[in-house]
C-alpha positions as CSV (number, residue, x, y, z in Angstrom):
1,X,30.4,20.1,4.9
2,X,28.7,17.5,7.1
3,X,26.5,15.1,4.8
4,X,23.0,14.7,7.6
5,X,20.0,15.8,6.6
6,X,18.2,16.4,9.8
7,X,14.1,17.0,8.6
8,X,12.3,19.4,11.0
9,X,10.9,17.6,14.2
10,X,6.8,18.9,14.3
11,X,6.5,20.1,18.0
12,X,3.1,19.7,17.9
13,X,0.9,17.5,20.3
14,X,0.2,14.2,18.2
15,X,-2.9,12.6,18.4
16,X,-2.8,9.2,19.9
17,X,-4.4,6.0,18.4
18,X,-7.3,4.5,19.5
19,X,-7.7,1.0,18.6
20,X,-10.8,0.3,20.8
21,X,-10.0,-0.8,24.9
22,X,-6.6,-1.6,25.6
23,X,-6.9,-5.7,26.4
24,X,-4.8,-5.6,29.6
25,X,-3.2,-2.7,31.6
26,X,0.3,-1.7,30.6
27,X,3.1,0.2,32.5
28,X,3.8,3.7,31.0
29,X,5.7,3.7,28.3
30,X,9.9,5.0,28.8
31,X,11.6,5.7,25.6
32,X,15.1,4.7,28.0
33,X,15.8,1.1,27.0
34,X,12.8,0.6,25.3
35,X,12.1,-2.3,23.5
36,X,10.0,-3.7,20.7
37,X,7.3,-5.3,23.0
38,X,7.0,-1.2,25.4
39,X,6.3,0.2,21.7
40,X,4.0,-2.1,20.3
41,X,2.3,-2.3,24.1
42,X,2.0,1.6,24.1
43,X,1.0,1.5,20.4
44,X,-2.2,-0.6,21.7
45,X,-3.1,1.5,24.6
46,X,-3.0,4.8,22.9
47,X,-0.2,6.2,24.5
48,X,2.4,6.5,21.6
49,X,2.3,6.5,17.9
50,X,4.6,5.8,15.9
51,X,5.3,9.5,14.8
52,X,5.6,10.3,18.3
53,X,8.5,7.4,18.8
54,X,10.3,8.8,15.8
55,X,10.3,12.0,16.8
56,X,11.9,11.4,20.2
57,X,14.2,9.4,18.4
58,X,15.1,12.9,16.0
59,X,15.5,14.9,19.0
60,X,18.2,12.2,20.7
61,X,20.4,11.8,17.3
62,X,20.2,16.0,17.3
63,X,21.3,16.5,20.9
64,X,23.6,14.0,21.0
65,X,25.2,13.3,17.7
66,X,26.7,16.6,16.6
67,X,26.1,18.6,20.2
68,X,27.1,17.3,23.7
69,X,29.1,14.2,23.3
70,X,29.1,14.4,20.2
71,X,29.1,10.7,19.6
72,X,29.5,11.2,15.4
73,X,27.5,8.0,14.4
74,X,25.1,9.1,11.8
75,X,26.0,10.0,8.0
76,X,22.5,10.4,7.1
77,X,18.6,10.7,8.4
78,X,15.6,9.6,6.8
79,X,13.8,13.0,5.2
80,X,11.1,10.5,5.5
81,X,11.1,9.0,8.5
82,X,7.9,10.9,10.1
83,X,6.2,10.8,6.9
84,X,6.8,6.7,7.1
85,X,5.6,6.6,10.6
86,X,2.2,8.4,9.8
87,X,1.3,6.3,7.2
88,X,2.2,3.3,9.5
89,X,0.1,5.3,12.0
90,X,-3.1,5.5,9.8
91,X,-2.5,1.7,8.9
92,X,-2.6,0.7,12.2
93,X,-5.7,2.7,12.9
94,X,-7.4,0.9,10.0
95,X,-6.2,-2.7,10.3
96,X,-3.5,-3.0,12.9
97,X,0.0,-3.4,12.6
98,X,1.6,-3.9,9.4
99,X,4.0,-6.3,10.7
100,X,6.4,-7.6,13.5
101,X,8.3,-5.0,13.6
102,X,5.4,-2.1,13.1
103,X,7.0,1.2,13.7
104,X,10.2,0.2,15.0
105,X,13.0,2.6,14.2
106,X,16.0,0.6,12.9
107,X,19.8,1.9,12.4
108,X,21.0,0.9,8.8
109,X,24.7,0.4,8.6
110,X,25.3,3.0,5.5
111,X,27.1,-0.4,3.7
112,X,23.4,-1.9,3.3
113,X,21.6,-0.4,0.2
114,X,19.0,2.0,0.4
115,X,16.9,3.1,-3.1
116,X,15.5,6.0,-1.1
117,X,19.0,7.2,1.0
118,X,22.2,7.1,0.0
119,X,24.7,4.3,0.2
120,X,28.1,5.2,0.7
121,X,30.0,3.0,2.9
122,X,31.4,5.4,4.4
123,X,33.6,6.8,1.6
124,X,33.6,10.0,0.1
125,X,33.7,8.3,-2.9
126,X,30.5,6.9,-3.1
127,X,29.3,10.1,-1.9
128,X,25.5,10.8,-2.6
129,X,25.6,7.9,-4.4
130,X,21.5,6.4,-4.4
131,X,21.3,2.6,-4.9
132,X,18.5,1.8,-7.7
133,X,16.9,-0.8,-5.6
134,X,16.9,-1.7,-1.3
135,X,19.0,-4.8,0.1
136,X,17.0,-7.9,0.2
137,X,17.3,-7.0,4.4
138,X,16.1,-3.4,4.1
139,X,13.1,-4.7,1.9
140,X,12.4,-7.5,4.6
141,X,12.9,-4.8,7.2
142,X,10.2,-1.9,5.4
143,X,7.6,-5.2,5.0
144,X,7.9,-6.0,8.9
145,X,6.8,-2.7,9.3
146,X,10.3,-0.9,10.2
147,X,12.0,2.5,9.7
148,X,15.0,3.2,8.4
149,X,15.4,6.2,10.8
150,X,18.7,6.8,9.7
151,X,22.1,5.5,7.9
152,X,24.9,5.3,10.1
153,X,29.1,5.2,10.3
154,X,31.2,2.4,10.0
155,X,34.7,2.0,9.0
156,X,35.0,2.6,5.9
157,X,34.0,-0.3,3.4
158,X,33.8,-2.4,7.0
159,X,37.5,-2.9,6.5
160,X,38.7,-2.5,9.9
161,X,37.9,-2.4,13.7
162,X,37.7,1.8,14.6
163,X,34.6,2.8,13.3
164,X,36.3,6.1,11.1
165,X,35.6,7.1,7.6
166,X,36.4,9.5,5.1
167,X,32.5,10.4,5.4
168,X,32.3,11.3,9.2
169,X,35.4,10.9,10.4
170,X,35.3,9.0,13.6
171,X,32.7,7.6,15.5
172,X,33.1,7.9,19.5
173,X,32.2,5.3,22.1
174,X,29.4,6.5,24.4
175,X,30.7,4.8,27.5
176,X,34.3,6.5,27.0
177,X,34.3,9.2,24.5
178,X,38.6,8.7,24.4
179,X,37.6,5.1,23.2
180,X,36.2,4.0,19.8
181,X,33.1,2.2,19.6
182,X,34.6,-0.9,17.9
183,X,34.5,-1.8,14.6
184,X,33.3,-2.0,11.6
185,X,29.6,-1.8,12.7
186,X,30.4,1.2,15.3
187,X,28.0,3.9,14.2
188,X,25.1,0.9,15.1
189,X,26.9,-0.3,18.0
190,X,27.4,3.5,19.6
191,X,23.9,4.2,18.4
192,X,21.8,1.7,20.0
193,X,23.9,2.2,23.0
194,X,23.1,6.2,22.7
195,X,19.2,5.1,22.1
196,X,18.8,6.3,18.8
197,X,16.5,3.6,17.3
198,X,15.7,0.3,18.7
199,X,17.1,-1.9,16.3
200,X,20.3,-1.9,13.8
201,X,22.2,-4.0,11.1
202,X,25.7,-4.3,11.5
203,X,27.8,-6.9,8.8
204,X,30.4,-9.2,9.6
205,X,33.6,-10.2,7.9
206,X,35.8,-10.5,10.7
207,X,34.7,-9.2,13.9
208,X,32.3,-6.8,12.8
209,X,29.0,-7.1,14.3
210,X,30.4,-8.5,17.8
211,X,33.0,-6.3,18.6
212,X,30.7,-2.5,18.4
213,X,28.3,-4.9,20.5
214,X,31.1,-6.3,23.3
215,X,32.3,-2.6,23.5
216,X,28.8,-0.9,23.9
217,X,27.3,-3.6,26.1
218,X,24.5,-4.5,23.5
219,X,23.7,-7.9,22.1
220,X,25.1,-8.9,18.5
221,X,24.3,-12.0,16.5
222,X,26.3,-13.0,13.4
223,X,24.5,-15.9,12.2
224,X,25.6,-19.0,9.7
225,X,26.6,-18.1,6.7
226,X,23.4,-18.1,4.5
227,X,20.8,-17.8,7.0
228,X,20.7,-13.9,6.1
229,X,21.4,-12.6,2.5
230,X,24.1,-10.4,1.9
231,X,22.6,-9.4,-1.4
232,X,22.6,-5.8,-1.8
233,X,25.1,-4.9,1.0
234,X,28.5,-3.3,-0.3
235,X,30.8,-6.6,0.2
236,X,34.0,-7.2,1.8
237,X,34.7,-11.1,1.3
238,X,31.8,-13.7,-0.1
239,X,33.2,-16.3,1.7
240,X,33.0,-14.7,5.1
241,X,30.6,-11.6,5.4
242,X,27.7,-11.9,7.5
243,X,25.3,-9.2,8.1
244,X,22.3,-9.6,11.3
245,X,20.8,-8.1,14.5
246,X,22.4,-5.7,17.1
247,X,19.7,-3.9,19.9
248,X,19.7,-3.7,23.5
249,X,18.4,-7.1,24.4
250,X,18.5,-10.7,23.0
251,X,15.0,-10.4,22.9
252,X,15.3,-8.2,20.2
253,X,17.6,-9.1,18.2
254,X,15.8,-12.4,18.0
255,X,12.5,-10.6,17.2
256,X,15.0,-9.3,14.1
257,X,16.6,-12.0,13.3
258,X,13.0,-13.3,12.6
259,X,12.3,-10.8,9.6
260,X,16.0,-11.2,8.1
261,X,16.0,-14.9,7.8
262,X,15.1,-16.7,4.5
263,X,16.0,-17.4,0.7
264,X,17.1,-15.2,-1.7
265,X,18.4,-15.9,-5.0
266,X,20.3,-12.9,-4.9
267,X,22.1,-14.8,-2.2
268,X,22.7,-18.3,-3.6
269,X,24.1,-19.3,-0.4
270,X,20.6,-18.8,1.5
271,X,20.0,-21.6,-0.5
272,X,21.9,-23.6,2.4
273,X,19.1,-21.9,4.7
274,X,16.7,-23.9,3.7
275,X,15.7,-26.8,5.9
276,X,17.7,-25.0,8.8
277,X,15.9,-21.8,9.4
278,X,13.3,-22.0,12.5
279,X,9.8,-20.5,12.0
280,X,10.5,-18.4,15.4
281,X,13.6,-18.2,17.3
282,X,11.8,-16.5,19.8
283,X,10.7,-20.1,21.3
284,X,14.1,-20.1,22.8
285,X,13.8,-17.2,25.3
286,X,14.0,-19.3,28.4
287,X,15.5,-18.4,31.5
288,X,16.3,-21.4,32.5
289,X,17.8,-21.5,29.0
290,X,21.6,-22.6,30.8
291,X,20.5,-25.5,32.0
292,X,21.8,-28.8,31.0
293,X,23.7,-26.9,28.9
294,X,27.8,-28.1,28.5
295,X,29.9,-25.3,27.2
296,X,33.3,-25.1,26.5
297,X,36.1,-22.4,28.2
298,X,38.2,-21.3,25.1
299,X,41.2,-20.6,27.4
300,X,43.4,-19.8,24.4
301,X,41.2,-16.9,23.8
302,X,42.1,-15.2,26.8
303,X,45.1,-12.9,27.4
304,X,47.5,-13.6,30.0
305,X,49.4,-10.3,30.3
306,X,48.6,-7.3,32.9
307,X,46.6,-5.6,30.1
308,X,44.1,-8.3,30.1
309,X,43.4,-9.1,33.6
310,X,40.2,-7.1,33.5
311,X,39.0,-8.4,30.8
312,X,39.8,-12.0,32.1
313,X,37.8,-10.9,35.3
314,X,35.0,-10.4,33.6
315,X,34.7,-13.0,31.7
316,X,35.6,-15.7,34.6
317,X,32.7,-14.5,36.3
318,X,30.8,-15.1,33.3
319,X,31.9,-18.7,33.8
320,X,31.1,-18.4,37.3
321,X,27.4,-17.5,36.8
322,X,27.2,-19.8,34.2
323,X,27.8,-22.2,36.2
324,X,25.3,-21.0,38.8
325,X,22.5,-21.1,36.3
326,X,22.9,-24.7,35.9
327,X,25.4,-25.1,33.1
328,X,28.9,-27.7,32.9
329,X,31.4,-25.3,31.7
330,X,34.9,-27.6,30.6
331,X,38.2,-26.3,30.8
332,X,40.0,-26.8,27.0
333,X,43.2,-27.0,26.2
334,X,43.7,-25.9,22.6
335,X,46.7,-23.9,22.0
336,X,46.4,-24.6,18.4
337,X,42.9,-22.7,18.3
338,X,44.9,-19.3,18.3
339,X,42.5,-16.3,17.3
340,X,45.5,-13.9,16.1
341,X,46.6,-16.9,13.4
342,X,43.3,-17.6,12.5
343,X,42.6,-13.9,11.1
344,X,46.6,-13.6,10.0
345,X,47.0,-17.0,8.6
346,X,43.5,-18.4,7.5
347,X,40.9,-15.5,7.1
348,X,40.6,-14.5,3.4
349,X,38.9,-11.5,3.7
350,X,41.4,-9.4,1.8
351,X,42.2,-11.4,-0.9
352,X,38.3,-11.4,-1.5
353,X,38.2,-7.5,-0.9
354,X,38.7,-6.4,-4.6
355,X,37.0,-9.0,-7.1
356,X,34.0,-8.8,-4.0
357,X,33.9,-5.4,-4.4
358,X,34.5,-4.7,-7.6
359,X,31.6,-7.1,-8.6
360,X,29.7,-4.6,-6.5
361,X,30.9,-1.2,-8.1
362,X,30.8,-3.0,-11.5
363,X,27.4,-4.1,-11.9
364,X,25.8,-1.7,-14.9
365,X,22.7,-1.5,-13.0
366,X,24.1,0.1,-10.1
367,X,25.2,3.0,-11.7
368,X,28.1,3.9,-9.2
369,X,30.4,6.7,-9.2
370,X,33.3,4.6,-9.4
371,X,33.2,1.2,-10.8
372,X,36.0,-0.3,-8.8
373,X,38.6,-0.5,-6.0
374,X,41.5,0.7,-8.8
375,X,39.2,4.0,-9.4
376,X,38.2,4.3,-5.6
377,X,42.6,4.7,-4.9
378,X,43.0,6.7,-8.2
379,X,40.1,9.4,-6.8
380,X,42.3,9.8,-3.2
381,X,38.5,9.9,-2.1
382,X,39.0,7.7,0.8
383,X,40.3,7.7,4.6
384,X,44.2,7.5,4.9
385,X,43.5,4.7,7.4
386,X,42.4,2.2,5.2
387,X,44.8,2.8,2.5
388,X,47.5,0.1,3.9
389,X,44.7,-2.4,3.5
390,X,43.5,-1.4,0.3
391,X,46.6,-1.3,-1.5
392,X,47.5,-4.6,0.0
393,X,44.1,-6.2,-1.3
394,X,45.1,-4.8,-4.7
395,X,47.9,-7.0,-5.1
396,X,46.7,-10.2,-3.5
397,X,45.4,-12.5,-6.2
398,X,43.5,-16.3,-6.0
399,X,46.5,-18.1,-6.1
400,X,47.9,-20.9,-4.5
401,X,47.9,-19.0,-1.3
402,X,44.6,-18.0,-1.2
403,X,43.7,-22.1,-2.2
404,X,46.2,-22.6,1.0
405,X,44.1,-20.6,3.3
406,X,40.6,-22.0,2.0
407,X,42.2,-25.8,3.2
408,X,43.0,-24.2,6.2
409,X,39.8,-23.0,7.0
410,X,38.4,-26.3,6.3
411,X,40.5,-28.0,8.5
412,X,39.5,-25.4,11.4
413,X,36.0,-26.2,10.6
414,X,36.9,-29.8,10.9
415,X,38.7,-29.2,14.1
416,X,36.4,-27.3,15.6
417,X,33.3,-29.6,15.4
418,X,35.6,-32.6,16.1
419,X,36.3,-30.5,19.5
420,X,32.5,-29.9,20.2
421,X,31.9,-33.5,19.8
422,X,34.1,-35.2,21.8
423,X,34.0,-32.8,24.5
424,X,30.1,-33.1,24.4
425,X,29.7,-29.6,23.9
426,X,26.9,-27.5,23.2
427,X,28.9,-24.1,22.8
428,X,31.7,-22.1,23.5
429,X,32.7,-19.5,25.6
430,X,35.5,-16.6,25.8
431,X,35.7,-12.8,25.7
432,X,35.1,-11.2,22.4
433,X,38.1,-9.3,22.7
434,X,41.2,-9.8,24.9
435,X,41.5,-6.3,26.4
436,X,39.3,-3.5,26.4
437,X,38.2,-1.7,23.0
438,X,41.2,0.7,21.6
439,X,41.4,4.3,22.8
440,X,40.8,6.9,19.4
441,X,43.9,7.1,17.4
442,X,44.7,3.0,18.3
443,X,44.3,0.3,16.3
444,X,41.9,-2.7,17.5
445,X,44.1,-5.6,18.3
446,X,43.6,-8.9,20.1
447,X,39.5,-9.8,19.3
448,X,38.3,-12.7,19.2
449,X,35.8,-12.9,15.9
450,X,37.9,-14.4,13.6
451,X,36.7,-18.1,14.7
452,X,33.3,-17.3,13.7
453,X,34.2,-15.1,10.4
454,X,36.4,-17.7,9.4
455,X,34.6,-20.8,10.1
456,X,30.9,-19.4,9.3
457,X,29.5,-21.0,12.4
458,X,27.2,-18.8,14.7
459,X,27.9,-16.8,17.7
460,X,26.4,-14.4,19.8
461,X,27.9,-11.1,22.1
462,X,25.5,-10.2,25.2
463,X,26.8,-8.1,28.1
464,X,29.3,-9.6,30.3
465,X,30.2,-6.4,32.6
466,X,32.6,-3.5,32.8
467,X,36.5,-2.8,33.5
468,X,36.9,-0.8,36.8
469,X,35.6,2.9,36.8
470,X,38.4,5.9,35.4
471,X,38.3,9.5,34.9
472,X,36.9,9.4,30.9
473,X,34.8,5.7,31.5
474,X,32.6,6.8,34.5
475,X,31.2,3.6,34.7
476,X,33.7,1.6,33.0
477,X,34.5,-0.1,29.8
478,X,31.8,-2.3,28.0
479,X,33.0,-5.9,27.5
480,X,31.2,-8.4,25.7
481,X,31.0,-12.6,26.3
482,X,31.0,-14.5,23.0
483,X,29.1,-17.5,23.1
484,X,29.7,-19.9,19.8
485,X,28.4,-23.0,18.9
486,X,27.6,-25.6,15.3
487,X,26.2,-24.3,12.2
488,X,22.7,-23.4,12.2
489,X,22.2,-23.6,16.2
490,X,21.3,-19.9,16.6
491,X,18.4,-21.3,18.7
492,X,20.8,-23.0,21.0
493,X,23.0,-19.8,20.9
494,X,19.7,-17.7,21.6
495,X,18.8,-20.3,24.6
496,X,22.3,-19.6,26.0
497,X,22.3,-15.6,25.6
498,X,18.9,-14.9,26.7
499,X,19.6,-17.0,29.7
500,X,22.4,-15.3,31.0
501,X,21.8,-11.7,30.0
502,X,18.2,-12.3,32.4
503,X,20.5,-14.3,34.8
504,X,23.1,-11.5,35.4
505,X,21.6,-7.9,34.2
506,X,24.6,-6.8,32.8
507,X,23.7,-4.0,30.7
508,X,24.2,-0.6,31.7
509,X,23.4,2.9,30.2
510,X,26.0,5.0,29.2
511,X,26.0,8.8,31.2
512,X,27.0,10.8,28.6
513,X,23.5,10.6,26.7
514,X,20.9,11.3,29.4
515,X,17.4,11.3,29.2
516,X,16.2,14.7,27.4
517,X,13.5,17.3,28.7
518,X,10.3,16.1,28.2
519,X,11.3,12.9,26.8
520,X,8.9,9.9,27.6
């Protein structure tokens, strides 16, 4: 049986706030595409509370999770989630909004712990299983004034690219329902895309944050390591899991990365943070943000077989309207910078996957169902997929291998940088994946994260565009332009992203979730 609790939805009228004259006239509030700034405008005016947003939101995940497309993203809704949203309501009557993000329904990645839901990474072994206290990023969430409207799918334990768990099985892409939703952040990626919430976590090891947002056409930002704690989130490899924003709009996901940013010391690498974290990224929404801007072309990122000649098209025009909002884009040569080696040869992440995890499952305070990767294989309570990886990451031990690949990575951070300064550069650019996101039943090959992952430095997915038109992708295949740049330069990256995703528009809704029957 189907873990989701679904809590009734009240069909009754809701009362709207009044919070004396609204200040300005608004345009009437759409829940399609909404963003923060349509709430927290329509919360002003009267027109919507937040119960009233959450509700809508219910109604979407129930028509169009496990009826219609059946898009299979969500292992778990919030009992609590209109109970949460009328207390925010009555605080907002009283005093205003609780915070920056008052009432904003966020997707939770079921790897991020929850004292309140469970936690289960998507494995039946962790199944039911109730963290005793929240991630330091759901707790800096709740204070911003978010909802946790609902857990949802991922690969399970984020260990690879498809988005399929033994908890819900697999998650479909809304764009192409023959097509996963990329991987391992899927169930946010497909979710946003769907418009179930307005916000969502996704984590990071290799390419997990960027490649649900490339193939959903959403915006992803996997920040410097330390810049957001991983404390609390169900980990894959210390030295390269990330966790940050996904939504609709760089906008947003700025607005997000606000509330996640700062020390923790549950986190000892936000220690790094400090001194480097801006007050408000949102001071680098300009749209003339590609100006005088000097960005690299990563040519060795791009495919050169038939396979990926949409994918190339996309992204050249990318270039192309880079250009055309004022940017110097330079051609690279850098066969050496090869993203297949870099994740085969360099990236750590499954040496790190047992003694990372364990230390998770291990902790006495957590009080897990299984205490470790060894009892997670023993209970056969897991998705046959991941049981190559698994049993590999068993075996793999900090040796001088592991040392190897650590030298390695420094070297690529060395090279990297070196590149960015003599070429002047302020960032890179090249698709996040080579050829369109894998078809259900594939594997995901050919992305492009493992720079980032491996190297720790910043980048950002926005919308690039679409592959042509087919029989299951109406509209065509999400694909996503990574922009990368220095440690600590999500501002810059921010600058960049918001200035082409207003410059070009890309975005597009999927058709399979409409707009439902009275629906704002």
């Amino acid at each position: 049986m189907r873990s989701v609790l679904f809590p009734m939805i009240a069909t009754a009228a809701v009362l709207a706030l009044v919070v004396g004259a609204p200040t300005v006239a608004s345009a009437k509030f759409n829940l399609e595409e909404a963003t923060i700034a349509d709430v927290h405008r329509a919360f002003k005016s009267g027109e919507l509370t937040a119960k009233k947003l959450v509700e809508m939101y219910l109604k979407r995940i129930e028509a169009y999770d496990r009826k219609g497309p059946k898009l299979n993203a969500v292992i778990y809704v919030n009992p609590k989630a209109l109970e949460e949203a009328a207390a925010l309501d009555a605080k907002f009557k009283k005093s205003g909004p609780v915070g920056p993000l008052h009432g904003i329904p966020v997707l939770l990645k079921d790897n991020v712990n929850t004292k309140d839901m469970p936690t289960t990474g998507g494995s039946k072994s962790l199944e039911g299983y109730v963290p005793p206290k929240d991630a330091f990023i759901t707790m800096k969430l709740r204070n911003a004034g978010a909802i946790i409207i609902a857990k949802v799918n991922l690969h399970e334990f984020a260990v690879w690219g498809e988005s399929v768990s033994s908890m819900l099985g697999q998650t479909l892409n809304p764009y192409d329902l023959t097509r996963t939703p990329g991987g391992s952040s899927g169930g946010t990626g497909a979710g946003l895309a769907a418009n179930y919430g307005i916000l969502g976590i996704g984590t990071d090891t290799v390419n997990s944050i960027r490649s649900p947002s490339s193939a959903n056409s959403i915006v992803g930002i996997r920040p410097t390591i330390g810049l957001v704690s991983r404390d609390g989130i169900i980990p894959y490899s210390f030295t390269q899991d990330a966790a940050g924003p996904m939504a609709r709009t760089v906008t947003d996901a700025t607005k997000m990365l606000n509330v996640l940013t700062g020390y923790d010391p549950g986190d000892q690498a936000t220690a790094w943070s400090i001194g480097n974290i801006q007050k408000d990224y949102t001071k680098y929404l300009k749209k003339d943000g590609l100006k005088g801007k000097r960005i690299g072309i990563l040519r060795s990122f791009f495919g050169t077989q038939p396979i990926h000649e949409e994918v190339n098209a996309v992204t050249n025009k990318a270039i192309e309207d880079c250009k055309k909002m004022g940017a110097t884009l330079v051609e690279l040569n850098t066969p050496d910078i090869d993203s297949g080696k870099i994740a085969n040869d360099i990236s750590v992440h499954l040496y790190d996957l047992r003694p990372d995890l364990d230390s998770y499952l291990g902790d006495p305070k957590a009080n897990t169902p299984v205490k470790s990767l060894e009892q997670i294989i023993a209970s056969g309570k897991y998705h046959p997929g991941i049981e190559k990886n698994i049993k590999e990451a068993m075996i793999l031990k900090h040796d001088a291998s592991y040392y190897e690949r650590l030298a390695k990575r420094t070297k690529l951070q060395d090279r990297v940088m070196a590149l960015m300064a003599e070429q002047k550069l302020d960032a890179l650019i090249f698709p996040h994946q080579k050829r369109p996101v894998v078809p259900v039943g594939g594997t995901q090959v050919e992305r492009n994260g493992s720079l980032g992952s491996v190297t720790g430095f910043p980048s950002i997915v926005v919308p690039g565009g679409f592959t042509k038109p087919t029989d299951s992708a109406k509209i065509g295949v999400p694909v996503g332009i990574e922009f990368l740049a220095r440690p600590w330069t999500e501002g810059l990256l921010i600058e960049i992203g918001y200035a082409y995703e207003q410059g070009t528009k890309n975005r597009r809704l999927p058709l399979t979730t409409p707009r439902l029957a009275g629906e704002m």
